[in-house]
C-alpha positions in Angstrom: -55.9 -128.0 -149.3 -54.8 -130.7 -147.3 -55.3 -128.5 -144.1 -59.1 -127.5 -144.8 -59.4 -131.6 -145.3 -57.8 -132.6 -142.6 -59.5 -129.9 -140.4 -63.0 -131.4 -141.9 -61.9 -135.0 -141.0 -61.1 -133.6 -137.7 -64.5 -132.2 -137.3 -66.6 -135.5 -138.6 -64.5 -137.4 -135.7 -65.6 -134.8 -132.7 -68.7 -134.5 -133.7 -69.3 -138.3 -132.8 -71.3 -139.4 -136.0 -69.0 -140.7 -137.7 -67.1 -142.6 -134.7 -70.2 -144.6 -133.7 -70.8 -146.1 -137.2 -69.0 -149.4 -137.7 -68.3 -150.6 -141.8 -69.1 -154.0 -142.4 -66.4 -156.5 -143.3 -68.3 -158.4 -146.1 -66.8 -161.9 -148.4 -68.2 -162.4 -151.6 -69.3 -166.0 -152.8 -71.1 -166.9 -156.1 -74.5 -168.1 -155.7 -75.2 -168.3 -159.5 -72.3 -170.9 -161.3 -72.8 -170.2 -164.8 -72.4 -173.8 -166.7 -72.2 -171.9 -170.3 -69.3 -170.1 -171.1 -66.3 -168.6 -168.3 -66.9 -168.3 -165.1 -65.0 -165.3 -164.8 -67.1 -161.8 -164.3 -66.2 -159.4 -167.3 -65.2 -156.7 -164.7 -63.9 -156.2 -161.1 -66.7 -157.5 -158.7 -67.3 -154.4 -156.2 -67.9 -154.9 -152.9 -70.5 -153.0 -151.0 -69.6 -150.4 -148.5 -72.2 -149.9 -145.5 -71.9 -149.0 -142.4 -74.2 -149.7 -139.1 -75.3 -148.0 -136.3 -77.7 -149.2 -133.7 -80.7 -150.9 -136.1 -79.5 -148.6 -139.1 -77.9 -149.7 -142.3 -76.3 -146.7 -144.3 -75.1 -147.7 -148.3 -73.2 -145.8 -150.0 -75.1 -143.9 -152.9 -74.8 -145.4 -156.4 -74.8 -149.1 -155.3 -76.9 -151.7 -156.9 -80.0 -152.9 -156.0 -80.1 -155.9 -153.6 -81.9 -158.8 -152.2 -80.8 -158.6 -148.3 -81.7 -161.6 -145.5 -80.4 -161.5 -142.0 -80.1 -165.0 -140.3 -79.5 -165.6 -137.0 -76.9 -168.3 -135.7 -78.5 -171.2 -137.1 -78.4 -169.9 -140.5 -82.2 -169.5 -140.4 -83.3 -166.5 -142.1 -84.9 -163.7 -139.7 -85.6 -160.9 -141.8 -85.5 -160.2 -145.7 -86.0 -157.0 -147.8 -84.8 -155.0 -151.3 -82.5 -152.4 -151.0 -83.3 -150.3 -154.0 -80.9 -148.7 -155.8 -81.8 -145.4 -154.4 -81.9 -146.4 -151.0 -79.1 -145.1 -148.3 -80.6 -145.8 -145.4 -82.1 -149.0 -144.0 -83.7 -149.5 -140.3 -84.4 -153.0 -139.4 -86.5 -154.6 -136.7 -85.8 -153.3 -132.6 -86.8 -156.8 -132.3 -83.9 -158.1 -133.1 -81.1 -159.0 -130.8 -77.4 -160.7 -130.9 -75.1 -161.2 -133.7 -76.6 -162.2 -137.4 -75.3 -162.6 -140.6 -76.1 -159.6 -143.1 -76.0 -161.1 -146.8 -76.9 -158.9 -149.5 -76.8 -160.9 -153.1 -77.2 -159.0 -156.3 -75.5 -160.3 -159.7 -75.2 -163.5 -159.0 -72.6 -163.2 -156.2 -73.8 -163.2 -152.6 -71.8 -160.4 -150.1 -71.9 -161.6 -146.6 -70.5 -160.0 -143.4 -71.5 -160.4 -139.6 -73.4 -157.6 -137.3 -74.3 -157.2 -133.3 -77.7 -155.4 -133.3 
């Protein structure tokens, strides 16, 4: 078993797909304090995994639904959408160019992480 994986990994890495895609490194801040109660969430907070290549964002499937905004270097925002919960793949604006800052917020916690489009 672990050859036939290993052989698949192998096969994901030559065929250059997989090797061009670059996960984004995201850090997670509250946006929404909540002044009733604890402030702690009831369950691990999970992080989203996506990955980028050229203008594409790829989610993993099963991820909640979120509010995304891209600003640039000034902190101004660029370019917003939703990312429905049944979305995988995104493709932003060609007219974009340089490094922003992907946030994606959803459940009162904001998940932020830097891409070079």
């Amino acid at each position: 078993m672990k050859r036939v994986l290993l052989f698949l990994v192998a096969c994901f890495l030559m065929s250059g797909q997989v090797t061009a895609m670059e996960e984004i490194d995201f850090t997670v801040g509250k946006i929404d304090p909540n002044p009733i109660g604890h402030d702690v969430p009831r369950g691990p907070i999970e992080i989203p995994t996506v990955f980028i290549e050229n203008y594409t964002l790829f989610f993993t499937s099963g991820h909640a639904e979120y509010a995304m905004s891209i600003k640039d270097e000034y902190g101004c925002v660029v370019y917003t959408n939703i990312v429905g919960s049944n979305e995988t793949t995104i493709i932003l604006p060609s007219m974009l160019s340089g490094t922003y800052e992907l946030c994606l917020y959803a459940g009162g916690y904001c998940f932020s992480g830097e891409i070079e489009l």
